[in-house]
N, C-alpha and C positions, 0 to 999 in steps of 0.2 A: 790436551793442551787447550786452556782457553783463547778466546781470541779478543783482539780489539776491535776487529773490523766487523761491523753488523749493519743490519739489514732496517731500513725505514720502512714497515710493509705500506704503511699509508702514503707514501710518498712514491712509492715502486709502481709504475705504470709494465712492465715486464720489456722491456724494448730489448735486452739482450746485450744493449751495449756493452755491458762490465762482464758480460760471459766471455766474449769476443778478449777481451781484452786481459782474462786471465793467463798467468801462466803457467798457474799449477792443474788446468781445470776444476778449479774447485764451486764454479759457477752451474747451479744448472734453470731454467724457467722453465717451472711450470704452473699450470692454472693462471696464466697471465697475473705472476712474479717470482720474482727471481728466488733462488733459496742457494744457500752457505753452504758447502759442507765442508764443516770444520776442521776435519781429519787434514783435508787437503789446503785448506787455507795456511798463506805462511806469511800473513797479515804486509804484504807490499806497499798494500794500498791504491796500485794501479786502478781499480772499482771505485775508490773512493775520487780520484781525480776524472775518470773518464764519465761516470755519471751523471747525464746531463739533466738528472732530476735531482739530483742531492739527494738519493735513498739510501747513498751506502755513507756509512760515516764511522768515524771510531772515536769508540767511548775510551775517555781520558778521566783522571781524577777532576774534579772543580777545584777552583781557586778557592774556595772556600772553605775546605781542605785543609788549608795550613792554619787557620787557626784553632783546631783543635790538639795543637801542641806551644810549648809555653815559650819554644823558641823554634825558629822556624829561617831553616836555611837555603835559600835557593841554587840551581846548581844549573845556570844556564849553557847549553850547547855551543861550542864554537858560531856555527849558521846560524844562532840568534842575530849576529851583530851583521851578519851580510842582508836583513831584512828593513834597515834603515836608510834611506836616503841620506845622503851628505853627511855621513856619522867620523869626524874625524878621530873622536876620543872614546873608545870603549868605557872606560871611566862614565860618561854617561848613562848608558844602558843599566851600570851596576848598580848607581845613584837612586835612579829610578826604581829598581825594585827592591830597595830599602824603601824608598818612598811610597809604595802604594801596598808596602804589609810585612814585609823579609826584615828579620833581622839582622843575616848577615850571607854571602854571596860565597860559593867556593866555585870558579871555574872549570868548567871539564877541561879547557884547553889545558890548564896545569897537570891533570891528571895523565893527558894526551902525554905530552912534552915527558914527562916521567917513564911510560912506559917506552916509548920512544927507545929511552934512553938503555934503560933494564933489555929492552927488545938489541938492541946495538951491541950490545954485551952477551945478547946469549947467540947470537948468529956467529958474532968474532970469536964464540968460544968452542961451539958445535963444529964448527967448523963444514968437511961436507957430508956431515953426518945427519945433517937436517931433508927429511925427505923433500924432494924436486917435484913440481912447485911448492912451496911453502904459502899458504894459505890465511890471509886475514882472518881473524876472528870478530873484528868492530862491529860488520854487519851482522846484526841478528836475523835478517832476514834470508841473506846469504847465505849462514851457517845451516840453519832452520832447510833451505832449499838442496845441499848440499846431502843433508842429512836426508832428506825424502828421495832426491833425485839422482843422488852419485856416491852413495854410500862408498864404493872403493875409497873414493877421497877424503874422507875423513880423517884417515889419521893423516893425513898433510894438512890441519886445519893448525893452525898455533893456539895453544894450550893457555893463552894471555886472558886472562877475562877485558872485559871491555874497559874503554877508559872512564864513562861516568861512574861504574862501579866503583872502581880505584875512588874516586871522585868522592861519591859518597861517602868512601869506608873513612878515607880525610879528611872529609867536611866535620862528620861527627865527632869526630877523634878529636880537632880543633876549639869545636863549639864544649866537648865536656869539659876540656880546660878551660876554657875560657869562661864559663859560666858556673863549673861543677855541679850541673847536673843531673840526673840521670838519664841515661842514652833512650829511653820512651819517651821521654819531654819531649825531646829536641826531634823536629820535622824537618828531614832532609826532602826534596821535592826538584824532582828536573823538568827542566821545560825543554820538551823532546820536538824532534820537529818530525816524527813518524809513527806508526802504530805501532811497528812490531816491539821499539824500544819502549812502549809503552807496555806491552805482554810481557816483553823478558824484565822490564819493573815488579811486574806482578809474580811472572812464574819466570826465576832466572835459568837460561841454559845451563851454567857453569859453576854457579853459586848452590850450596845447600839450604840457603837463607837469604831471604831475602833484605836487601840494604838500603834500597831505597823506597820511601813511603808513599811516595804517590808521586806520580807524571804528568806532566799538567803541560795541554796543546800549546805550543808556539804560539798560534791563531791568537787564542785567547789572551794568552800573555801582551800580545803585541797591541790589542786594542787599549790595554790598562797603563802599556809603557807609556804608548805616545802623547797622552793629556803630560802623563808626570816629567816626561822627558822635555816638554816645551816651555815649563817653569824651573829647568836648572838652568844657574848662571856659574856656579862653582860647586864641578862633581868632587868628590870624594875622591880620592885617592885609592882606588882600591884595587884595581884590577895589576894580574903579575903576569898578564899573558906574554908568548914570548911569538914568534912566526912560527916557532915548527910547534907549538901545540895549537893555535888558531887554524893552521894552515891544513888539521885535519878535516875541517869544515869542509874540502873540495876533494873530488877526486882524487888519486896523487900525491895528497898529504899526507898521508901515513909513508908511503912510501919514500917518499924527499925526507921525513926524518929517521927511516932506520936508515939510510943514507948505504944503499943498497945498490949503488950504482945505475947502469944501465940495463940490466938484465932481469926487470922486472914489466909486469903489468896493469896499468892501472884501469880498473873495467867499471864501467858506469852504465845505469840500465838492465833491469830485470832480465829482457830478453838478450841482451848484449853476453848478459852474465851465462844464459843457459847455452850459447852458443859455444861459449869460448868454455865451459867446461867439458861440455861434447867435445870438443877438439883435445883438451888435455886425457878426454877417456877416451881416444880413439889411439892414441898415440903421436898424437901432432904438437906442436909448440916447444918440446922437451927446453930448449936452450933460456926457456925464463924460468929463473929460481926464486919469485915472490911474484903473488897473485896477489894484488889490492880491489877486493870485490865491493862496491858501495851498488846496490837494489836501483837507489833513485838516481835519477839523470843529475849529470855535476854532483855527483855525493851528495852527502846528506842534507847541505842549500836548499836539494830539489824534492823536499820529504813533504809529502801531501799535505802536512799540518802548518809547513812553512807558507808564507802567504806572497813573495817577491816570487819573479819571475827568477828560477835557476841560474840560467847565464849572465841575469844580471846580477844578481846576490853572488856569484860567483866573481866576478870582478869586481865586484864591491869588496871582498873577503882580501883580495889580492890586493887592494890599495890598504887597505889597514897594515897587511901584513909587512908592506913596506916599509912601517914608521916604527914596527915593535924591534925589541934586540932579538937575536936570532937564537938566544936560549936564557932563561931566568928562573926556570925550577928542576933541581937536580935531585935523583931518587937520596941522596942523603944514604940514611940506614936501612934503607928500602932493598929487598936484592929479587930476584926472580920469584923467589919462593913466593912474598908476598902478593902478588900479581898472576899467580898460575892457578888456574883452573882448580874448583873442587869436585867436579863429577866431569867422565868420561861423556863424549857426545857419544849416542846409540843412532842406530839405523832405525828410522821412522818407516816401518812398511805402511802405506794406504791403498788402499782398491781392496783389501785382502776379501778375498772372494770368498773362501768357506775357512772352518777351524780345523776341519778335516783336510788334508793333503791331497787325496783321492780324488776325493769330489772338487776340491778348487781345482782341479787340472781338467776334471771335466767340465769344469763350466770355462775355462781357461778355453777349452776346445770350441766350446759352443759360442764366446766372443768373435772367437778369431776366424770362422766359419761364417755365422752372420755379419762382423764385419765387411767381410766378401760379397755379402748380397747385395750389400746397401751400396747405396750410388757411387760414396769415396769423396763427395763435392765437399763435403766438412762444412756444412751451410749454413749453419744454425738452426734451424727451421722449426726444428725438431724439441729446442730447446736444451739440448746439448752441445759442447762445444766443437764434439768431432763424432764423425760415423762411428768410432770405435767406443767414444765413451757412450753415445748410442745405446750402441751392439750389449756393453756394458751393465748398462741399464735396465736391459731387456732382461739381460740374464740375469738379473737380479731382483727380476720385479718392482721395478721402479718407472719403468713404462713400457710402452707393447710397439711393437713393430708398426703400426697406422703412423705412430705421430711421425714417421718420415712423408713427409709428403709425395716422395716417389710411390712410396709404397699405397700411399693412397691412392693414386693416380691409376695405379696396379688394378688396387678393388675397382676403381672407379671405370676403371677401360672394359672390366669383365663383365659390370651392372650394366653400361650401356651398351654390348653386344659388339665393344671395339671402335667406338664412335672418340676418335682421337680431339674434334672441338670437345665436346664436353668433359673430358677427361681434361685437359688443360685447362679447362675451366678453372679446378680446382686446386692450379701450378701456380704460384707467383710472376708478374711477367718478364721475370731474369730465364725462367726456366722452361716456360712454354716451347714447346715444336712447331706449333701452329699459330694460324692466327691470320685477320686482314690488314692487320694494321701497318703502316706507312715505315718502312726500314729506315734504319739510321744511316746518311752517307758516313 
């Protein structure tokens, strides 16, 4: 799997913050900077917000991009429109990216609102034959996490491919009637507000083929709207959204339109997400039969590449949503089949220790032993995220038992003959035993 999420080494001072803050560990530091390891990355982007140097960033197509096709369709995100100030008319936004290079605009929200509907139809028709929880698929970083972290639950994932997908496979379908001509001309291109929808652009989950041409930052987009957007006086007509396909922009959206009752969850927050699937693999929650998992806080509003503040784009999304009709695009001759998945999700093993069985279980041994040694504080220090991915490490030869600083402190206590100042010398002052200095009341 490729990723979007990469590394600035010039800009990487190693401070550890984005290791700390991963949730797959897939962070480690060393030689003062950080390094990826891809296998484990499930492109969140948590690293890319919590970065307080801007080293981590993710690579997007460039807007420049789209003109090397002869028509060129933009296919902007629901959480585009909750990134504008006082935005009463969607209609605007669309206006505007005619105006600075698009030729013509296919909303995800439509696409949302469609499957919505196809989704509504196949729950009322499975009846309770649909495995408990039933399991979003919009998140690609969700599924992606799922897939490395809770494999059991997999096949509770619904079998739907995503809604820009649908989106795009529309967009083009559209554009060759409309222009006749050949589906390479025409540049389909979303303006994503996260990385991972950026990777599954490039390498789809669910798709054999990929459908849409390039993904192109929010960020970016939004510097190009706002000049063109403060010289319309009369937008265009264009936009067909309706509330329940805009309203998947927030948490809860998807869920308010498979109209699914009460007995559902709408979960926001990478860590929030890994909690509450612990919970569904332990045996707890059973009494909710849909799982709505969105990575970023307030859904996808809060996707690293968006540039507003979540909760507020997230109330901005809710006042638009109040002025659209509460449905305006209907799957027509559309039925499930078009919409379901073309490849099976697999179980993504990562850590995998050896190719051999044998020996992975002895080195399995040798983790979980040295785990034991080590201190257990989970400190960083180390430049791992935790003793065990440590321990880990060790056994892998990818670092040695010193870089714990306990274990330095080890050597260090045996060189000076037991002399415990000079052994904390070389302890950070969270962890020193010793010392003269002035206690905190």
């Amino acid at each position: 799997m490729v990723n979007s999420v990469t590394l600035d080494k010039d800009e990487c001072v190693g401070c550890t913050t984005c290791m700390k803050h991963c949730p797959t560990g897939a962070i480690r530091v060393r030689r003062g900077r950080a390094h990826i390891l891809t296998q484990r990355c499930i492109d969140c982007g948590n690293c890319v917000r919590v970065c307080p140097h801007k080293a981590k960033k993710a690579v997007c197509d460039s807007f420049d991009a789209i003109f090397g096709y002869s028509y060129k369709v933009a296919l902007p995100a629901p959480s585009l429109y909750g990134q504008f100030h006082n935005l009463e008319d969607i209609n605007i936004v669309l206006t505007a990216l005619l105006d600075i290079g698009f030729d013509d605009v296919f909303e995800v929200s439509r696409a949302a609102e469609i499957i919505s509907e196809l989704m509504r139809k196949k729950v009322a028709q499975s009846g309770d034959k649909l495995p408990v929880p039933y399991i979003s698929s919009a998140c690609p970083t969700a599924v992606r996490l799922v897939c490395m972290r809770f494999p059991e639950l997999i096949p509770n994932i619904s079998d739907a491919i995503a809604p820009v997908e649908l989106a795009a496979r529309l967009a083009r379908k559209e554009a060759i009637k409309k222009t006749g001509l050949p589906a390479d001309k025409i540049g389909v291109f979303f303006i994503t507000p996260c990385p991972a929808k950026v990777t599954t652009a490039w390498h789809p989950l669910r798709l054999e083929n990929r459908v849409i041409d390039g993904a192109i930052s929010m960020a970016d987009i939004y510097k190009r709207l706002l000049p063109a957007m403060k010289k319309i006086t009369e937008p265009k007509k264009l936009s067909k959204s309706s509330l329940i396909g805009v309203g998947w922009a927030r948490s809860g959206g998807e869920a308010s339109g498979l109209l699914v009752g009460e007995r559902y969850l709408a979960v926001d927050g990478i860590d929030n997400i890994i909690k509450i699937l612990s919970d569904f693999e332990d045996g707890r929650l059973s009494e909710v039969s849909f799982l709505e998992l969105n990575a970023c806080t307030q859904g996808c509003v809060g996707g690293c590449l968006a540039v507003e503040n979540p909760y507020v784009a997230k109330g901005r999304i809710n006042r638009l949503m109040r002025k659209l009709p509460v449905s305006r695009n209907k799957a027509s001759d559309l039925t499930y089949d078009d919409i379901k998945a073309e490849r099976e999700l697999e179980y993504q093993p990562v850590g995998q220790l050896d190719d051999n069985l044998e020996t992975a279980m002895q080195k399995y041994a040798q983790i979980k032993e040295l785990t034991e040694q080590l201190p257990g504080l989970d400190c960083g220090s180390c430049g791992a995220p935790s003793c065990e991915a440590l321990a880990e490490d060790i056994v892998l030869g990818y670092a040695s038992e010193e870089d714990c600083i306990f274990k330095m402190r080890e050597r260090m206590l045996y060189i000076t003959g037991g002399n415990e100042a000079d052994a904390d010398a070389y302890l950070p002052p969270p962890f020193r035993k010793g010392g003269d200095e002035k206690e905190i009341d």
